[in-house]
NUTOR-708539 format. One line per 10 residues: number of its first residue (from 1); their letters; for each residue x, y, z of N, C-alpha, C, O, CB. Coordinates in Angstrom, 2 decimals. Glycine has a CB too. Layout:
// NUTOR-708539
NUM	a	X:Y:Z:X:Y:Z:X:Y:Z:X:Y:Z:X:Y:Z ~ ... .
END
This chain:
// NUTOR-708539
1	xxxxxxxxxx	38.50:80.89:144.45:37.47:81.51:145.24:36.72:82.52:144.38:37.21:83.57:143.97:38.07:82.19:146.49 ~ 35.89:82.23:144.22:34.40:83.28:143.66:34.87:84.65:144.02:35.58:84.49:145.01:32.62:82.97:144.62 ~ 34.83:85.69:143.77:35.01:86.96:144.11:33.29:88.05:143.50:33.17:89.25:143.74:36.70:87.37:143.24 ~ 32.92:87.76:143.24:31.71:88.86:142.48:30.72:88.29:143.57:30.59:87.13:143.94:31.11:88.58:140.44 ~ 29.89:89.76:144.08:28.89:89.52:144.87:27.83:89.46:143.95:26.87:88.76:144.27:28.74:90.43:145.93 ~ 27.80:90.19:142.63:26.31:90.43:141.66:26.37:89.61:140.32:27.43:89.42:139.72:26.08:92.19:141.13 ~ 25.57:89.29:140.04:24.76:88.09:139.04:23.78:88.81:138.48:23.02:89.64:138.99:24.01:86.70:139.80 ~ 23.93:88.22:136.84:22.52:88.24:136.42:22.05:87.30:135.86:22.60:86.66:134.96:22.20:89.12:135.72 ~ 20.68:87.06:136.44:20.21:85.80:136.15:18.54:86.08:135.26:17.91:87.13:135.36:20.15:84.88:137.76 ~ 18.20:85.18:134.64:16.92:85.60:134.18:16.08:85.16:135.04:16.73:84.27:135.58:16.56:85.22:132.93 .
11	xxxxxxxxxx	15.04:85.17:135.54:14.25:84.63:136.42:12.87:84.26:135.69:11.97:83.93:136.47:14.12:85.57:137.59 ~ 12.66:84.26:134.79:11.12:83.35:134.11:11.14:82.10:134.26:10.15:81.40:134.43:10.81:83.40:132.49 ~ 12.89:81.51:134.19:12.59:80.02:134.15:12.51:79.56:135.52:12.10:78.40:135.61:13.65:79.18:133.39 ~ 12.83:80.24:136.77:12.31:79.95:138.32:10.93:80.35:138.12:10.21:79.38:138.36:13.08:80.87:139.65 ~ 10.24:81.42:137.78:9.02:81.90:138.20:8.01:80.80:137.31:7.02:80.49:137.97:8.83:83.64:137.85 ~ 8.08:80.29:136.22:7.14:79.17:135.27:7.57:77.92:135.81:6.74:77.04:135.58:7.41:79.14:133.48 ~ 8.72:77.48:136.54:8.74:76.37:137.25:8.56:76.60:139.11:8.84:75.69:139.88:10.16:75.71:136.76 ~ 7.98:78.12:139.65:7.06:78.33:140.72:8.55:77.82:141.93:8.38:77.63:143.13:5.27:77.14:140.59 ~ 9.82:77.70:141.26:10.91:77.68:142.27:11.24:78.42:143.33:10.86:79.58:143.16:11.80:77.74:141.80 ~ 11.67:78.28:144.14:12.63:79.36:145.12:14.00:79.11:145.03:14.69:78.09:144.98:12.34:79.28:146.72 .
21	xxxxxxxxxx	14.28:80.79:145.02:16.14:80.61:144.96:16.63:81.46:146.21:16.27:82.62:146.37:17.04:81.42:143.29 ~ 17.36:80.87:146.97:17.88:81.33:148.11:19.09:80.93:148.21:19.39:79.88:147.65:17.24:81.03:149.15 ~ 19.89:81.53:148.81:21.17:82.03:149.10:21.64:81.87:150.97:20.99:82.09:151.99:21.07:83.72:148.51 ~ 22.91:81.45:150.78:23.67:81.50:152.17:24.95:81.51:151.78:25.20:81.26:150.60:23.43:80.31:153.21 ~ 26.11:81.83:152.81:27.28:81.60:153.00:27.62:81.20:154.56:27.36:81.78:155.61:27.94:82.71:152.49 ~ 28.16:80.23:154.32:28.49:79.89:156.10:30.13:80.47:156.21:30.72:80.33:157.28:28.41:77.69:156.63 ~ 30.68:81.00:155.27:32.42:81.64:155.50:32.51:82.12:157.22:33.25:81.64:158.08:32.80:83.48:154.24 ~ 31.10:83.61:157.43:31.51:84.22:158.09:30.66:83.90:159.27:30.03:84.73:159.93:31.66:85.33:157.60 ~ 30.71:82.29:159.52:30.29:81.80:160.92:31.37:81.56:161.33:32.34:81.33:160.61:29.40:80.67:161.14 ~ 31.38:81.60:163.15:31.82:80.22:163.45:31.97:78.45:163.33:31.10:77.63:163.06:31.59:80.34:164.03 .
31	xxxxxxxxxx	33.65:78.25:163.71:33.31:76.94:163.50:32.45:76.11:164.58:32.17:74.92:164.47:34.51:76.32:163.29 ~ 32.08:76.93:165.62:31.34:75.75:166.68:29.39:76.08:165.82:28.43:75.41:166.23:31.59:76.49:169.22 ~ 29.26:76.86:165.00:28.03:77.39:164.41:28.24:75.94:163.54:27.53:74.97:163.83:28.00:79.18:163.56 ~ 29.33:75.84:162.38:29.16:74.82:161.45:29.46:73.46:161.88:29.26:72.49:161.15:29.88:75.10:160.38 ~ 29.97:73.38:163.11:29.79:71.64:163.84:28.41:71.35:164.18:27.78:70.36:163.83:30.66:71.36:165.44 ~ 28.00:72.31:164.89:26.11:72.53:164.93:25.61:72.16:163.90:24.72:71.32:164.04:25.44:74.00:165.04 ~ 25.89:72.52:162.67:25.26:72.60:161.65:25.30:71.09:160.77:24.39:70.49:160.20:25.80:73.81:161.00 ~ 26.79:70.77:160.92:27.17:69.15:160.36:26.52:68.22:161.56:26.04:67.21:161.04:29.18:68.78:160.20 ~ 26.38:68.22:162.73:25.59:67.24:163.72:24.38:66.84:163.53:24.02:65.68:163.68:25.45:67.68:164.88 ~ 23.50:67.98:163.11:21.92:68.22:162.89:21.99:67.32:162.02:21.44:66.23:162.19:21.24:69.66:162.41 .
41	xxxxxxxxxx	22.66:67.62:160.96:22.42:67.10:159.18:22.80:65.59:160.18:21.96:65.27:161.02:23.94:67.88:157.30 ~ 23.74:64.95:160.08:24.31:63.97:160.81:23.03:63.14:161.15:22.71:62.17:160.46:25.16:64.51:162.05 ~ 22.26:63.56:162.33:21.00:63.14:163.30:19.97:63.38:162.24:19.51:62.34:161.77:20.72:64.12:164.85 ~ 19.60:64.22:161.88:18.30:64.31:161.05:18.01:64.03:159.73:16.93:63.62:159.31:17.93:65.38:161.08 ~ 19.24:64.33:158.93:18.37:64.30:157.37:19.33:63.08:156.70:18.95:62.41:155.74:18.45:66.15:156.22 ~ 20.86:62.89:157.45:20.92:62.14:156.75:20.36:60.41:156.90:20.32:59.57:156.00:22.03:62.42:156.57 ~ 20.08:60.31:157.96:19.34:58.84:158.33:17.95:58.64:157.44:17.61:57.48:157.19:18.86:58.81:160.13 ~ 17.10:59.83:156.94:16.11:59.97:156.18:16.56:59.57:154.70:15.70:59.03:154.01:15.59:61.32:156.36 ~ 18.07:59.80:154.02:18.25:59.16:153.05:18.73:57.43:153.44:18.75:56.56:152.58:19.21:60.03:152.28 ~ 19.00:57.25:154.56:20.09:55.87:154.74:18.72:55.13:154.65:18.66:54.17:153.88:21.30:55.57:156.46 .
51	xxxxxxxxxx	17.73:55.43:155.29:16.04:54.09:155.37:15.26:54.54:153.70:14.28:54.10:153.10:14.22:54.79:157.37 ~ 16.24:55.56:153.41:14.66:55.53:151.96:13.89:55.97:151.72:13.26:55.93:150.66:13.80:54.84:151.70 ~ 13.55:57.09:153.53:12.28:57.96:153.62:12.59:58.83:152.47:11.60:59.23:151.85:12.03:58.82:155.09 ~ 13.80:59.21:152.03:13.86:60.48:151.22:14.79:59.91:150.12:15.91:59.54:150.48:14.48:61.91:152.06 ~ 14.45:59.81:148.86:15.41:59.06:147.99:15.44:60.17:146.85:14.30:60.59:146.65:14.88:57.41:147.49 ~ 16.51:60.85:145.93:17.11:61.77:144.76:16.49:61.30:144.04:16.60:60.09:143.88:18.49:61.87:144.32 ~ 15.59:62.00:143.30:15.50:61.68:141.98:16.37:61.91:140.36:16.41:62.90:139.62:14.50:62.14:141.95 ~ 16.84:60.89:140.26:17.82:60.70:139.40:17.25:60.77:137.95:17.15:59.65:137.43:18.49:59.45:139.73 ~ 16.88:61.78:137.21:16.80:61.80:135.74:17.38:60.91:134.69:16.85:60.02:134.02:17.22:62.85:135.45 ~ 18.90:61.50:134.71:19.69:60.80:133.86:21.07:60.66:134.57:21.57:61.35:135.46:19.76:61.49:132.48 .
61	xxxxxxxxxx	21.64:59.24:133.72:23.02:59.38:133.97:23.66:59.32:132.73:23.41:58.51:131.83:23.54:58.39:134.88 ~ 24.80:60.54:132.71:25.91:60.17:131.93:27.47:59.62:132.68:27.92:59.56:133.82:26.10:61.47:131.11 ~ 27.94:59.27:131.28:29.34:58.85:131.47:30.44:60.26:131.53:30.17:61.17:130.75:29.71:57.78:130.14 ~ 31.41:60.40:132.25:31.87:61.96:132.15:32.34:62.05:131.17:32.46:63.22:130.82:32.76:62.55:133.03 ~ 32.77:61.19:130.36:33.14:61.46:128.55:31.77:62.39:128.02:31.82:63.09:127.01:33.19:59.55:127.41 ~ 30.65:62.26:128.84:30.05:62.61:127.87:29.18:64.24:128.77:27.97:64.49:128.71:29.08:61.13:127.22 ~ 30.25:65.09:129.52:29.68:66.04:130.22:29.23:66.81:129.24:28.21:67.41:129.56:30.47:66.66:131.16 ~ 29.53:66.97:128.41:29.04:67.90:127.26:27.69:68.19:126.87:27.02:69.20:126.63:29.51:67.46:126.18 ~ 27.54:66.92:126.88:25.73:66.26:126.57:25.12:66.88:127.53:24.26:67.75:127.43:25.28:64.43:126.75 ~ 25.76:66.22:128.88:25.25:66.48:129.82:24.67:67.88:130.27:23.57:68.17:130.75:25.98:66.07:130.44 .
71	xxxxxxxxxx	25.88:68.71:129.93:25.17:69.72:130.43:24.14:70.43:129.18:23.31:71.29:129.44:26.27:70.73:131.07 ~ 24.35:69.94:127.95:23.47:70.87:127.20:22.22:70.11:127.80:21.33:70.96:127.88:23.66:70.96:125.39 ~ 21.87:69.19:128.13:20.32:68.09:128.37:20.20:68.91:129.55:18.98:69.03:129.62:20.38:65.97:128.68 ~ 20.76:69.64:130.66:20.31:70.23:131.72:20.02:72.16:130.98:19.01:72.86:131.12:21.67:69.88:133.12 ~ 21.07:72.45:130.38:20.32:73.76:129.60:19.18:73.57:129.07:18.46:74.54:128.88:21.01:74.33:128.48 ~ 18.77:72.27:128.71:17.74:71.84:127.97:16.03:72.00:128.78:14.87:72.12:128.39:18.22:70.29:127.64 ~ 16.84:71.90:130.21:15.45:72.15:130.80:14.25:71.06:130.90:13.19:71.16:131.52:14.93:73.21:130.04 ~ 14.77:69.91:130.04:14.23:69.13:130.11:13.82:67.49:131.08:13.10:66.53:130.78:14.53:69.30:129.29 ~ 14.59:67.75:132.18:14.57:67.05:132.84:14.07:67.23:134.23:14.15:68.30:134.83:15.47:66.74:132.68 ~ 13.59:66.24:134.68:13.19:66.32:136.47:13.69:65.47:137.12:13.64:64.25:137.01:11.78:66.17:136.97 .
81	xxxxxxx	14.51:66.56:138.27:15.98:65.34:139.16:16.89:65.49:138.49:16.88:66.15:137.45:15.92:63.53:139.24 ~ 17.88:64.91:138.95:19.02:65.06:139.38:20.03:64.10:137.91:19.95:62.90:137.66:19.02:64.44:141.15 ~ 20.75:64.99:137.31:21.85:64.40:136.30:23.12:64.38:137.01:23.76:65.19:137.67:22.04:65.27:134.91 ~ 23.22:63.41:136.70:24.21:62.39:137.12:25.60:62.26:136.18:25.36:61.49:135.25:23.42:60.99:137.11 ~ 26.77:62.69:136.13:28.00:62.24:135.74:28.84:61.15:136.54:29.40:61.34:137.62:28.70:63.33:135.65 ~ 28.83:59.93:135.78:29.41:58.93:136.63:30.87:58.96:136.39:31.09:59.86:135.58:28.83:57.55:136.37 ~ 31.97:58.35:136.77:33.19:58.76:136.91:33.40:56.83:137.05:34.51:56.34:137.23:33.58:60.11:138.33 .
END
């Protein structure tokens, strides 16, 4: 379990790629808050990936032999979507 509430992060590379970074914790809900919350997803967003309306964009894939790569090609900044370690 994570314990540190404070981070430092640089923020030029959100602000030159015009990102938003936001934050939640669902710990200190209820569980009838996070059945709410898994139903919605359930009914709404995930049927939007099952037809295609909404499909990941997948950059690259590596092999997990090769997470190493992997993650320096994502320090790298050079990619758009989603890297992939296959297993």
């Amino acid at each position: 379990m994570q314990q540190a509430v404070k981070a430092e992060i640089n923020l030029l590379p959100i602000m030159l790629k015009r990102l938003t970074l936001t934050g939640s914790t669902l710990r200190a809900r209820d569980d009838a808050f996070k059945v709410a919350i898994a139903k919605q997803l359930a009914q709404q967003v995930w049927p939007l990936f099952n037809s295609g309306h909404i499909k990941p964009i997948i950059d690259k894939v590596f092999i997990l032999e090769e997470a190493a790569q992997a993650h320096d090609y994502m320090e790298s900044s050079r990619h758009i979507g989603k890297i992939i370690l296959k297993v």
